[in-house]
N, C-alpha and C positions, 0 to 999 in steps of 0.2 A: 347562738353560742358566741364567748366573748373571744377577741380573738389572744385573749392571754392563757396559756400552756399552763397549768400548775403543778411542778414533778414533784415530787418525796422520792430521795433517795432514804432507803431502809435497810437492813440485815437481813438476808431470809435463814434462815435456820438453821443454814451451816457457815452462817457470819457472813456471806459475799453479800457487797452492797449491790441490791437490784434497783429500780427503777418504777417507781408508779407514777399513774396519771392523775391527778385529784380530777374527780369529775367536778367539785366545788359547792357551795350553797345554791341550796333550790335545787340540788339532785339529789337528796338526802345526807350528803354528808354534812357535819355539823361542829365533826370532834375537831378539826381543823384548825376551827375560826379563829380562835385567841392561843394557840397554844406557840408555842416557841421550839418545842422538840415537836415535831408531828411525825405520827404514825400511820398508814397506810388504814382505811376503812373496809369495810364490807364493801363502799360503793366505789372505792376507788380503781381504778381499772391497773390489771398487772399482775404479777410481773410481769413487764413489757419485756419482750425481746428485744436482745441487743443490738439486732439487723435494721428495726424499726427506725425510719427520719422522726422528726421531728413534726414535717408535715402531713406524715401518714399517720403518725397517732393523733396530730386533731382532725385529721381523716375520719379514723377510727369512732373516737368520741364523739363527732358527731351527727356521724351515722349511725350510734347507738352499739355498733360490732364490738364495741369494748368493754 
């Protein structure tokens, strides 16, 4: 795993902005790569909890728990 973070801040459905992980290219995410808005994927790990550091969600991700 590289050791750069990639978040998407997004809306979830009642408009608060949440927090995702991109797990990145080469973990099936794809819709990411060129876009300038991005939107949270199928593969993207999240909503993250707000209590989560910074080094427990590349914890997480890449120990797969995400």
């Amino acid at each position: 795993m590289s050791d750069q973070l990639d978040l998407i801040m997004h809306p979830d459905g009642t408009g608060k902005l949440r927090l995702w992980a991109c797990r990145g290219s080469g973990k099936g995410c794809k819709r990411n790569l060129f876009r300038t808005s991005r939107k949270p994927c199928e593969d993207c790990a999240g909503p993250l909890d707000e209590k989560l550091t910074l080094a427990e969600v590349q914890d997480k991700l890449a120990k797969g728990d995400a």
